[in-house]
PDB file as gemmi writes it, atoms N, CA and C in Angstrom:
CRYST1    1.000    1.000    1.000  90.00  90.00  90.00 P 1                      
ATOM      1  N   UNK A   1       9.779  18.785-143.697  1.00  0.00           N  
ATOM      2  CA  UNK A   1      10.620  18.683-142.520  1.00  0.00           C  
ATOM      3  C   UNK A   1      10.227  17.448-141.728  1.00  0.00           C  
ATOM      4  N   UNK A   2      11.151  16.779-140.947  1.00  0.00           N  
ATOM      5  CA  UNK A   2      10.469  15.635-140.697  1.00  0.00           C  
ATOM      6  C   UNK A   2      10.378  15.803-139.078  1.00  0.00           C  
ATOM      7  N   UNK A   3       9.348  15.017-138.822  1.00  0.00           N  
ATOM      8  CA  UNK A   3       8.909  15.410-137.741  1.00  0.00           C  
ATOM      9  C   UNK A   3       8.706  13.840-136.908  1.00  0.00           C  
ATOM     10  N   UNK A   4       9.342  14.267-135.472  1.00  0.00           N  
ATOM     11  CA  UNK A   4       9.095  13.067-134.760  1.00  0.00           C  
ATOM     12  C   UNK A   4       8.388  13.084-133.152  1.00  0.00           C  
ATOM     13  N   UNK A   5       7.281  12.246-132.760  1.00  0.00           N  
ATOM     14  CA  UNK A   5       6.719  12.588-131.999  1.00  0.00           C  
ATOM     15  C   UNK A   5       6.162  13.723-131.423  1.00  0.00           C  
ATOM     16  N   UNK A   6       6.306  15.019-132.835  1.00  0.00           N  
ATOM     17  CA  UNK A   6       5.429  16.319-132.357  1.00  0.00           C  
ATOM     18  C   UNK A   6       6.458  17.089-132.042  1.00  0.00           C  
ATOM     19  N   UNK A   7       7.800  16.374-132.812  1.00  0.00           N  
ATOM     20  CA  UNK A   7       9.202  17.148-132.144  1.00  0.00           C  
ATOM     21  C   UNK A   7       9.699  17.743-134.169  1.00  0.00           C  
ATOM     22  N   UNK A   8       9.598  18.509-134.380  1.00  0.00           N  
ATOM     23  CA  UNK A   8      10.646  19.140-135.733  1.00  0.00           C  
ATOM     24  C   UNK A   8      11.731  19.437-135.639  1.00  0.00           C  
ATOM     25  N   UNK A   9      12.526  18.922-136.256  1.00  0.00           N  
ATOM     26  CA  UNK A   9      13.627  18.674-136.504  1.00  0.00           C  
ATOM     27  C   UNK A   9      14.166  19.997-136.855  1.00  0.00           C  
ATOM     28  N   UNK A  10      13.808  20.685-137.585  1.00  0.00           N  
ATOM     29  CA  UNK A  10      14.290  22.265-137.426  1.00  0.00           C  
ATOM     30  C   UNK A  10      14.422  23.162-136.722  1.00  0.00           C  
ATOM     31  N   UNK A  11      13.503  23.264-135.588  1.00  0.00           N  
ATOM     32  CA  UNK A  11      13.204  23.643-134.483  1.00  0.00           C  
ATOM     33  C   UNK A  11      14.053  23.067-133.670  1.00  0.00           C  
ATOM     34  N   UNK A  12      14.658  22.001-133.089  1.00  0.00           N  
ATOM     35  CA  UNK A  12      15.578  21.208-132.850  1.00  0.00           C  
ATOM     36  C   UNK A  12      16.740  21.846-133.466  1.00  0.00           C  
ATOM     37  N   UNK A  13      17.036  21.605-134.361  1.00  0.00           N  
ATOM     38  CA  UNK A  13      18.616  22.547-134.880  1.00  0.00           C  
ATOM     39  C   UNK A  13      18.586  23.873-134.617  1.00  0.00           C  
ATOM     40  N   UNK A  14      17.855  24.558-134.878  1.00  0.00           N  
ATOM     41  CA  UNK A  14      17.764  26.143-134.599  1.00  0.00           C  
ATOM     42  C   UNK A  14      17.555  26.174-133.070  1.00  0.00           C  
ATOM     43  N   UNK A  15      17.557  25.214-132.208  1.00  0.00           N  
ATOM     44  CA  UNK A  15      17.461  25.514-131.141  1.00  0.00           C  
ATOM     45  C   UNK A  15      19.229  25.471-130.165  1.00  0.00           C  
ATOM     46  N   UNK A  16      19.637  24.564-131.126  1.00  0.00           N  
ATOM     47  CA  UNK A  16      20.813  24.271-131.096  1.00  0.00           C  
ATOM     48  C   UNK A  16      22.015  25.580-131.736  1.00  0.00           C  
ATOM     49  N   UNK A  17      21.076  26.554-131.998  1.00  0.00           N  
ATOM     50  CA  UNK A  17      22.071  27.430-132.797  1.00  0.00           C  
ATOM     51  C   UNK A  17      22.161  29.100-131.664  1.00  0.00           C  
ATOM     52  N   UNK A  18      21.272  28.747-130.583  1.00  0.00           N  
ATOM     53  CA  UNK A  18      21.126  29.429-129.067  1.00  0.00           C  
ATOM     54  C   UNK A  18      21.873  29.444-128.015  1.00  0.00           C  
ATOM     55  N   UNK A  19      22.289  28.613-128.220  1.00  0.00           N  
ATOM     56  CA  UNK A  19      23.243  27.966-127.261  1.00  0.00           C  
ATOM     57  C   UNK A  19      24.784  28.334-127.256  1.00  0.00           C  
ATOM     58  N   UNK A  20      24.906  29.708-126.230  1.00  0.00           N  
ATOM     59  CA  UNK A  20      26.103  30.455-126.445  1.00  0.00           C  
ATOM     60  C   UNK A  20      27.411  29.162-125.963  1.00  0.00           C  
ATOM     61  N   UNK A  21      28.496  29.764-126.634  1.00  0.00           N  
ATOM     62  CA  UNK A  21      29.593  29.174-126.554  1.00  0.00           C  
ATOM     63  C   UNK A  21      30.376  28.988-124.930  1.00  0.00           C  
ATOM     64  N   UNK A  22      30.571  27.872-124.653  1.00  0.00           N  
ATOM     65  CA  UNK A  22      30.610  27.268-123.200  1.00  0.00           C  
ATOM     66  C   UNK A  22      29.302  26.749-122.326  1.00  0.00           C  
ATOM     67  N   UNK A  23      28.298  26.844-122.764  1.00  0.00           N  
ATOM     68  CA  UNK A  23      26.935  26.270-122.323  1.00  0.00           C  
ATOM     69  C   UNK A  23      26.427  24.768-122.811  1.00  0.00           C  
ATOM     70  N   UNK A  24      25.924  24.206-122.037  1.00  0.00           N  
ATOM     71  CA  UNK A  24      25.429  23.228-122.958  1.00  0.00           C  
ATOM     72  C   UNK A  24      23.748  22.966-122.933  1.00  0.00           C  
ATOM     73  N   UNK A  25      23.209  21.606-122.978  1.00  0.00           N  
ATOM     74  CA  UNK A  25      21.665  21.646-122.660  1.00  0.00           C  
ATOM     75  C   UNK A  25      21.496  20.450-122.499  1.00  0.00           C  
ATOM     76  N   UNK A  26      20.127  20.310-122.216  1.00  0.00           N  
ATOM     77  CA  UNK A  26      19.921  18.532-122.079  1.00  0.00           C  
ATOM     78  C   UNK A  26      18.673  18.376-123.262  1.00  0.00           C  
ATOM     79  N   UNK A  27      18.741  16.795-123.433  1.00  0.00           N  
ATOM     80  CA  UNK A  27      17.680  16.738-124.465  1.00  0.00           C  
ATOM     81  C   UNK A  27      16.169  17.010-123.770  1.00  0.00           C  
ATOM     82  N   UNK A  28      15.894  17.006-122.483  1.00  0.00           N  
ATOM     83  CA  UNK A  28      14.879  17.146-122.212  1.00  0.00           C  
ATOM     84  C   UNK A  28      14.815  18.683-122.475  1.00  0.00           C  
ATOM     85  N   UNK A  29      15.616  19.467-122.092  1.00  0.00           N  
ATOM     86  CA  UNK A  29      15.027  21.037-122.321  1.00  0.00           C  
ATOM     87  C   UNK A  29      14.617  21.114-123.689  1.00  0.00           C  
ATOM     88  N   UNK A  30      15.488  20.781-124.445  1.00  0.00           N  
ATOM     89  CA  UNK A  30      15.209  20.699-126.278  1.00  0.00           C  
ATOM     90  C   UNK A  30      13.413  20.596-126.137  1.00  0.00           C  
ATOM     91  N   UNK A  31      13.853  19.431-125.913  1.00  0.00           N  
ATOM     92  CA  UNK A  31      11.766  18.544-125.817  1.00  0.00           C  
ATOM     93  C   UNK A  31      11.187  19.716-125.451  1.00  0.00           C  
ATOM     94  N   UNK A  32      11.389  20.214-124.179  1.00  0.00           N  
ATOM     95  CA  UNK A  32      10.348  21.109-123.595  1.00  0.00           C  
ATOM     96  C   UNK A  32      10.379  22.503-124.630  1.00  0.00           C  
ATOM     97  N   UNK A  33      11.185  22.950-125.066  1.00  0.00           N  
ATOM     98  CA  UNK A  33      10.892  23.934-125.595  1.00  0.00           C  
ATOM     99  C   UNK A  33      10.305  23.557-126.984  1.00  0.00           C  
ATOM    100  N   UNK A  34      10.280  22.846-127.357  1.00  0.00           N  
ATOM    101  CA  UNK A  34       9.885  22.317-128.717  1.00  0.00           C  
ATOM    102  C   UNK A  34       7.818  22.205-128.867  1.00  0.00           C  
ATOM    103  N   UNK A  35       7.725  22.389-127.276  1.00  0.00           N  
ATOM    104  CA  UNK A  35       6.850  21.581-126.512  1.00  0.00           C  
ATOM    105  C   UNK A  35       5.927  20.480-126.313  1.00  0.00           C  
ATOM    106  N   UNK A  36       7.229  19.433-126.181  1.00  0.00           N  
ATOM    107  CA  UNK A  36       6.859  18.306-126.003  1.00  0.00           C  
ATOM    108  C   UNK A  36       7.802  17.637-124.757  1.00  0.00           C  
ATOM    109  N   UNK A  37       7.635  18.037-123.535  1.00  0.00           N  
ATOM    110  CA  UNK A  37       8.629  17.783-122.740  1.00  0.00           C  
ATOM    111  C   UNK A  37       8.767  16.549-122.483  1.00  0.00           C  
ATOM    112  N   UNK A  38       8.033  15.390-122.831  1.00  0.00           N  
ATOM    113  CA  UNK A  38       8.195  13.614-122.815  1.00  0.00           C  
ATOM    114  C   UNK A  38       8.853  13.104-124.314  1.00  0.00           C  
ATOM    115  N   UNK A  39       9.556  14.395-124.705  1.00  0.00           N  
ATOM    116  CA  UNK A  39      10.233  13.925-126.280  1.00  0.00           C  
ATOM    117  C   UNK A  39      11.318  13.821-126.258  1.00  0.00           C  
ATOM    118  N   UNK A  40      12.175  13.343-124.872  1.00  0.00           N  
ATOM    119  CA  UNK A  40      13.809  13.646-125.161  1.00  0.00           C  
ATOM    120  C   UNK A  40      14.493  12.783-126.269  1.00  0.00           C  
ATOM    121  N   UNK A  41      13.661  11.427-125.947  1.00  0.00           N  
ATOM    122  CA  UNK A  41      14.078  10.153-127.390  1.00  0.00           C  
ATOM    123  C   UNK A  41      14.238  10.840-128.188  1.00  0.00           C  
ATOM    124  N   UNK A  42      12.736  11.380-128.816  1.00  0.00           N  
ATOM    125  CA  UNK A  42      13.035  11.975-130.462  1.00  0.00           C  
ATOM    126  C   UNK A  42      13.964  13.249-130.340  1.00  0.00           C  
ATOM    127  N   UNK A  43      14.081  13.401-129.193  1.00  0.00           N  
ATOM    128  CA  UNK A  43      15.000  14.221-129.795  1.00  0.00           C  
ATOM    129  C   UNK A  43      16.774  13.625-129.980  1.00  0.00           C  
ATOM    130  N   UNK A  44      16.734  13.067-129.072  1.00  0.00           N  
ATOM    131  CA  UNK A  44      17.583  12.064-129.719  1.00  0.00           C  
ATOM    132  C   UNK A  44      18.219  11.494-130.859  1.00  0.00           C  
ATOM    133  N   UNK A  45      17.102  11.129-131.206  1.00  0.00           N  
ATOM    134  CA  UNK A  45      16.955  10.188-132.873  1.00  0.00           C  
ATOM    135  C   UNK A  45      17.288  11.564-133.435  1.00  0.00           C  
ATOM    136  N   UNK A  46      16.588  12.869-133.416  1.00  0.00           N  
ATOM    137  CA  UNK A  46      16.997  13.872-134.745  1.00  0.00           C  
ATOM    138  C   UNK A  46      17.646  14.467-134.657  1.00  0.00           C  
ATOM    139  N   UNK A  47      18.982  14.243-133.500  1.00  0.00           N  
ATOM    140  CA  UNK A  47      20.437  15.100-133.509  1.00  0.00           C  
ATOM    141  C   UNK A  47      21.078  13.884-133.834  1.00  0.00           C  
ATOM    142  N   UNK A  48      20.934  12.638-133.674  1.00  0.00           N  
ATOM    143  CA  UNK A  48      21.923  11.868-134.021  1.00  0.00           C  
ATOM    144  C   UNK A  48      21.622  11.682-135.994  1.00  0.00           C  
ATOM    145  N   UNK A  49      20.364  12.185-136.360  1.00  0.00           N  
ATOM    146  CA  UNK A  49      20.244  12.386-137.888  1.00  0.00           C  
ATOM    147  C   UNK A  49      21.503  14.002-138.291  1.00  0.00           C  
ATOM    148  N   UNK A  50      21.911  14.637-137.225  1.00  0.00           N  
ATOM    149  CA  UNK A  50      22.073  16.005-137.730  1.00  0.00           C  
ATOM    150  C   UNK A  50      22.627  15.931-139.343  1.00  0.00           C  
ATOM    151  N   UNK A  51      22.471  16.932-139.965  1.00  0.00           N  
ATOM    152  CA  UNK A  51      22.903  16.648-141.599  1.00  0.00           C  
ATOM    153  C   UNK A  51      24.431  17.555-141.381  1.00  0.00           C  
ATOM    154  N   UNK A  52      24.671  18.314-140.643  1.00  0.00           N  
ATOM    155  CA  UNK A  52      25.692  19.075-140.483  1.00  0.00           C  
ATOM    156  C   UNK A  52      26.120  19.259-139.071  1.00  0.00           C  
ATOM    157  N   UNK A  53      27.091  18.734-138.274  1.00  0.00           N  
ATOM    158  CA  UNK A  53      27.604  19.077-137.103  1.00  0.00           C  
ATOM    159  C   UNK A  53      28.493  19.896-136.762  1.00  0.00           C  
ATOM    160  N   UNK A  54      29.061  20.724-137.844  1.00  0.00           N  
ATOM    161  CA  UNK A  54      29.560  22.031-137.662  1.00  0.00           C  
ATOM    162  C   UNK A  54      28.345  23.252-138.042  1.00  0.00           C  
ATOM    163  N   UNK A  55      27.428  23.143-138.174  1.00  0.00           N  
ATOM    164  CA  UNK A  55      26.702  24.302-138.773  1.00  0.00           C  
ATOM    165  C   UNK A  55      25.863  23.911-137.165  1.00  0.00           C  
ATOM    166  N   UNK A  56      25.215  23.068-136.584  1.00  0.00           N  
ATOM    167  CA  UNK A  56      24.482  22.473-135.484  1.00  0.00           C  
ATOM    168  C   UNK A  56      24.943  21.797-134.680  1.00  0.00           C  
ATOM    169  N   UNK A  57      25.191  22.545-133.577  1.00  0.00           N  
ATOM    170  CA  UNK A  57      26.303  21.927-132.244  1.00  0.00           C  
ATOM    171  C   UNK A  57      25.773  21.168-131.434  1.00  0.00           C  
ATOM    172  N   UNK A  58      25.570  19.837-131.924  1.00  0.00           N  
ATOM    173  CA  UNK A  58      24.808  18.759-131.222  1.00  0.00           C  
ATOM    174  C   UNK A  58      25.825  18.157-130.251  1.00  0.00           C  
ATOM    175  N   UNK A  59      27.134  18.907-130.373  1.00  0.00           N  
ATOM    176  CA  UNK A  59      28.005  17.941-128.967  1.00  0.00           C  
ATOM    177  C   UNK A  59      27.769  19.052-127.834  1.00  0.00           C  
ATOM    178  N   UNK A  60      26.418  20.302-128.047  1.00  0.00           N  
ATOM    179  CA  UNK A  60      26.407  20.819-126.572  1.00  0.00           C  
ATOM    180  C   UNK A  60      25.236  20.006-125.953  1.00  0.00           C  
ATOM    181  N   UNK A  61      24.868  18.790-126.624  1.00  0.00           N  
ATOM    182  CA  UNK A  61      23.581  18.121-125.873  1.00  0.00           C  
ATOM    183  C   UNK A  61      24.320  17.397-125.034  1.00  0.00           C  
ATOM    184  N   UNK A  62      23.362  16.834-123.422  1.00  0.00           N  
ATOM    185  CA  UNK A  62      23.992  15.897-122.745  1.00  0.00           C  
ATOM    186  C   UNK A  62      22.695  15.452-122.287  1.00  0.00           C  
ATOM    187  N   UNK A  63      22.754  14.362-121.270  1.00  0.00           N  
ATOM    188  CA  UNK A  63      21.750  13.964-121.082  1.00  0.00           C  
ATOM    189  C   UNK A  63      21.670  14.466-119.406  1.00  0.00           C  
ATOM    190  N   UNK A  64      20.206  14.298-118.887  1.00  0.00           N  
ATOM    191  CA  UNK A  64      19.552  14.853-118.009  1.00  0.00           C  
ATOM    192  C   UNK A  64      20.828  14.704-116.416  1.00  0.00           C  
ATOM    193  N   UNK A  65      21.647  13.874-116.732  1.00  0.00           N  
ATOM    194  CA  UNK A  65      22.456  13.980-115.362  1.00  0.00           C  
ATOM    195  C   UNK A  65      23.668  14.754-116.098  1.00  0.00           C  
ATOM    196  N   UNK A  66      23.950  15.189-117.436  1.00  0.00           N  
ATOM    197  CA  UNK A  66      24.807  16.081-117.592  1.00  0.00           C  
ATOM    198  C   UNK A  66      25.512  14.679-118.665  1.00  0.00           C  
ATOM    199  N   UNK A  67      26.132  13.735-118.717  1.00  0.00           N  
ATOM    200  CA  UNK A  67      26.606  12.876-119.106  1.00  0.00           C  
ATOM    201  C   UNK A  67      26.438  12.825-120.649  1.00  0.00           C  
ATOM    202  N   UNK A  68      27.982  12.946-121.081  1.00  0.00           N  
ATOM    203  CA  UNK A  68      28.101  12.909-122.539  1.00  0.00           C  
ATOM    204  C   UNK A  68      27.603  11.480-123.124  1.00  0.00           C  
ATOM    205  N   UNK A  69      27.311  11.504-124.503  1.00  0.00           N  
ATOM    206  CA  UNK A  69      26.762  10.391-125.441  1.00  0.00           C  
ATOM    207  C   UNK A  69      27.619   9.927-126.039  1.00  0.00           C  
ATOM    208  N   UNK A  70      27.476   8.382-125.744  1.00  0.00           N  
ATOM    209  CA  UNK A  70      28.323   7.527-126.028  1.00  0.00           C  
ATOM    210  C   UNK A  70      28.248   7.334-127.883  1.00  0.00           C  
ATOM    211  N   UNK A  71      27.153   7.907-128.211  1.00  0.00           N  
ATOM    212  CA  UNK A  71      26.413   7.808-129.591  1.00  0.00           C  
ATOM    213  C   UNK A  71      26.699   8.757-130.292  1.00  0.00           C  
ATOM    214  N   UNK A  72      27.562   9.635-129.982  1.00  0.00           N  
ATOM    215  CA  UNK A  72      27.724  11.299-130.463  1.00  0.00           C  
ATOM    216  C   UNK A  72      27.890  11.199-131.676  1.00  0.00           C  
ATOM    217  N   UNK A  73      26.994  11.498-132.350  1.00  0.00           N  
ATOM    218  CA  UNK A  73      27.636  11.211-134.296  1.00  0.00           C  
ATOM    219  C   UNK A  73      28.281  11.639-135.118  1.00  0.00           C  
ATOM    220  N   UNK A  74      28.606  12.593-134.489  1.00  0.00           N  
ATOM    221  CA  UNK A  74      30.700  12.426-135.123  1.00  0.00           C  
ATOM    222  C   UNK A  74      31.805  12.557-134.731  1.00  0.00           C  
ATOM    223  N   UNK A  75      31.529  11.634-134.094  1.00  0.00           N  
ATOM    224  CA  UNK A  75      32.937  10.800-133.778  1.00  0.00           C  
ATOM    225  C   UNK A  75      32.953  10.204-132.309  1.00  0.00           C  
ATOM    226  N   UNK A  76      31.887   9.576-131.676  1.00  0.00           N  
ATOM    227  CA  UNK A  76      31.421   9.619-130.784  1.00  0.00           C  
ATOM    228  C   UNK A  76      31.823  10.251-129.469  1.00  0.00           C  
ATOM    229  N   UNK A  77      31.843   9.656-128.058  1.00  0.00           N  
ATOM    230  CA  UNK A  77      31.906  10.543-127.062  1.00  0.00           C  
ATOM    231  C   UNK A  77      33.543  11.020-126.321  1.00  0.00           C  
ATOM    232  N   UNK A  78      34.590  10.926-126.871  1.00  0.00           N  
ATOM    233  CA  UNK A  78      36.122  11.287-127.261  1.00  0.00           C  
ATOM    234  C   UNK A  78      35.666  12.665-128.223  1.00  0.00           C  
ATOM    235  N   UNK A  79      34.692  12.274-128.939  1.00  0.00           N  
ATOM    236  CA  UNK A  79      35.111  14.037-129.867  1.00  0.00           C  
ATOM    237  C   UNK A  79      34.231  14.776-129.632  1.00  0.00           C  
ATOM    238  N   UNK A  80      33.174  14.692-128.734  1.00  0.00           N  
ATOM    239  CA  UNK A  80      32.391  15.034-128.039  1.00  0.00           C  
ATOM    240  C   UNK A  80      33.208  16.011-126.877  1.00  0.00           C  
ATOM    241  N   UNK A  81      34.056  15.300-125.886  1.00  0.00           N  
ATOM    242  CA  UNK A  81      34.308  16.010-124.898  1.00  0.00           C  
ATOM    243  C   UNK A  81      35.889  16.782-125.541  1.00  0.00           C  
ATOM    244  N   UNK A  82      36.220  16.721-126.746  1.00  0.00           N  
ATOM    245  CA  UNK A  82      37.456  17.599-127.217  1.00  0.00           C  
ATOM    246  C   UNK A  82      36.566  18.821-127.859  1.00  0.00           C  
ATOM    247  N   UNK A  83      35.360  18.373-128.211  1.00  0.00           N  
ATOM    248  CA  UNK A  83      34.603  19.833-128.377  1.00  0.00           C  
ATOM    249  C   UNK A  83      34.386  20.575-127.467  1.00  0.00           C  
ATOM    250  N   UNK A  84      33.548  19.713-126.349  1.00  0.00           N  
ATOM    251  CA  UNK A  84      33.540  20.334-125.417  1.00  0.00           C  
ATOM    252  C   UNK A  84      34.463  21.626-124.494  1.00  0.00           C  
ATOM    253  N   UNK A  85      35.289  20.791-124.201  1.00  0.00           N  
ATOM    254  CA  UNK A  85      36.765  21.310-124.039  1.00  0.00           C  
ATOM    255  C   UNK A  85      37.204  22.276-124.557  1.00  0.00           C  
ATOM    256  N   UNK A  86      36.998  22.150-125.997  1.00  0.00           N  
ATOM    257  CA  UNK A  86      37.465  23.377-126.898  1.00  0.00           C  
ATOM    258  C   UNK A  86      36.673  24.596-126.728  1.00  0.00           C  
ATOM    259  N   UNK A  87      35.521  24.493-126.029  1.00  0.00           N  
ATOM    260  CA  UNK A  87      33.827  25.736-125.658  1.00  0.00           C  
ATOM    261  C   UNK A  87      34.795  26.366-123.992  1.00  0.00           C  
ATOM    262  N   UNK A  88      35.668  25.493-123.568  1.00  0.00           N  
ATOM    263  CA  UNK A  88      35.755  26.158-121.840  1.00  0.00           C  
ATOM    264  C   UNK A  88      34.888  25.202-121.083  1.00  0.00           C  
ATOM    265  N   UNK A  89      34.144  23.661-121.508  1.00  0.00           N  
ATOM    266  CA  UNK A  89      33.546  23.322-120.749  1.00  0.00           C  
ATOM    267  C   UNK A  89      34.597  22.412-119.748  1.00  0.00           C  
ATOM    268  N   UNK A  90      34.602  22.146-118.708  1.00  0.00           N  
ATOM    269  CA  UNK A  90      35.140  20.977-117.954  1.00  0.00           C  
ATOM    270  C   UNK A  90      34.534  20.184-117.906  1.00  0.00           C  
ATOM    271  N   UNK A  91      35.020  18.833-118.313  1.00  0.00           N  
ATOM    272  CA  UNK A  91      34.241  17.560-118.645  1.00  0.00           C  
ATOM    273  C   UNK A  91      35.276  16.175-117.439  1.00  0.00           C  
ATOM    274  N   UNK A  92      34.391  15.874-116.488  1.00  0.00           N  
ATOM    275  CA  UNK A  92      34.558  14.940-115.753  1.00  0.00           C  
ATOM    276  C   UNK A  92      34.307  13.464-115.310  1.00  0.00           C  
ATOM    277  N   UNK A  93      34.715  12.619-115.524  1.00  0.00           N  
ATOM    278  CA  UNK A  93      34.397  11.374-115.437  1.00  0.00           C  
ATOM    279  C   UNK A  93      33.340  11.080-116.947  1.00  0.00           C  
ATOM    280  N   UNK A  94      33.398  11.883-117.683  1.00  0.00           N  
ATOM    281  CA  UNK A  94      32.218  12.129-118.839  1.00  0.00           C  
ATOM    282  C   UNK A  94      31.346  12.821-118.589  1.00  0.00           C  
ATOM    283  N   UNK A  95      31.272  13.657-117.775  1.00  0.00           N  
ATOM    284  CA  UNK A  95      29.818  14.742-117.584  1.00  0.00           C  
ATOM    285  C   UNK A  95      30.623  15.714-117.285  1.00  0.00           C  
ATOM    286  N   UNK A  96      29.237  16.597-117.461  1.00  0.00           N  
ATOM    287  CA  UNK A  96      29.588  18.284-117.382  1.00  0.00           C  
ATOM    288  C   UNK A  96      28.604  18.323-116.040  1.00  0.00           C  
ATOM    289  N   UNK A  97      28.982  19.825-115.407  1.00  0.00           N  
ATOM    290  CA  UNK A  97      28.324  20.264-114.560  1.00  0.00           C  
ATOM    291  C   UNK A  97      26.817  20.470-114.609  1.00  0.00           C  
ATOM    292  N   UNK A  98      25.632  20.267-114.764  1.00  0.00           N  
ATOM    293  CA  UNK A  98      24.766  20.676-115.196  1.00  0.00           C  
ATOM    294  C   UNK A  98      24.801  22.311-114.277  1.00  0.00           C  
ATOM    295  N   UNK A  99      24.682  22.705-113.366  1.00  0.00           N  
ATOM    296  CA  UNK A  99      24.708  23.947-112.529  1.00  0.00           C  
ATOM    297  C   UNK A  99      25.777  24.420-112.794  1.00  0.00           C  
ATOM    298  N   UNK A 100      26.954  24.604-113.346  1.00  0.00           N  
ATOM    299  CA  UNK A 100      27.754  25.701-113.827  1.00  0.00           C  
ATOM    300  C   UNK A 100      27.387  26.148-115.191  1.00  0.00           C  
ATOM    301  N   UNK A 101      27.708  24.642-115.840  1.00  0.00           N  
ATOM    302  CA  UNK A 101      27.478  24.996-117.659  1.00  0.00           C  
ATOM    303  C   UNK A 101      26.112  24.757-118.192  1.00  0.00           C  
ATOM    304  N   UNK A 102      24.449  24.710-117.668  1.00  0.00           N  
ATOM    305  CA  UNK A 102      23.687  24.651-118.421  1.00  0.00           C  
ATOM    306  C   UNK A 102      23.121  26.065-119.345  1.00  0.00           C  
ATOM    307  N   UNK A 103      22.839  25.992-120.249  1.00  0.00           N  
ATOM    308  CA  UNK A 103      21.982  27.376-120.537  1.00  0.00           C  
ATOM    309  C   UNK A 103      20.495  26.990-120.279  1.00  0.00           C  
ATOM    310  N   UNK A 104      20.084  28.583-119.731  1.00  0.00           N  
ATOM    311  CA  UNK A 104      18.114  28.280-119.662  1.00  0.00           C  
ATOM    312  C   UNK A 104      18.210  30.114-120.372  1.00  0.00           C  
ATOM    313  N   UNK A 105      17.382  29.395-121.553  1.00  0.00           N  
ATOM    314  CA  UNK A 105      17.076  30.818-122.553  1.00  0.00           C  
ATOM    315  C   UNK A 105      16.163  31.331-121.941  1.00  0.00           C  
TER     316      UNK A 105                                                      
END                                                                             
């Protein structure tokens, strides 16, 4: 499994598989639960590796002000917020609410 900065990449997807429908997360929570809370990069780098983006819902990641990724890897941040959208999220100016739609497991 490959592992980046103390961050696994499996752990990372399966964390991604928690995340009820209409919620989203930020990469820093990922990090922290992974526990490595200064890992949001790698975590980064190993959703934009995802091997499957229908099996691992990497368009519920956003970043720490809520703000969708311009990098979204499939299909960048247009199919990002039609996913979104498609969960019940409201997506504004490119961000989500962090205080309506975050999940904390």
């Amino acid at each position: 499994m490959i592992k980046n900065k103390n961050i696994d990449a499996q752990q990372v997807y399966d964390f991604l598989l928690a995340i009820p429908r209409g919620c989203v997360v930020t990469y820093g929570q990922i990090a922290a639960y992974c526990g490595n809370p200064k890992a949001a990069r790698a975590v980064g780098r190993i959703l934009h590796g995802n091997p499957d983006g229908e099996k691992y819902p990497c368009y519920k990641v956003v970043n720490a002000e809520g703000k969708l990724s311009h990098g979204y890897a499939f299909g960048g941040l247009e199919a990002q917020k039609r996913r979104l959208e498609a969960d019940g999220i409201l997506v504004a100016n490119d961000r989500v609410d962090l205080k309506r739609y975050r999940y904390t497991p």
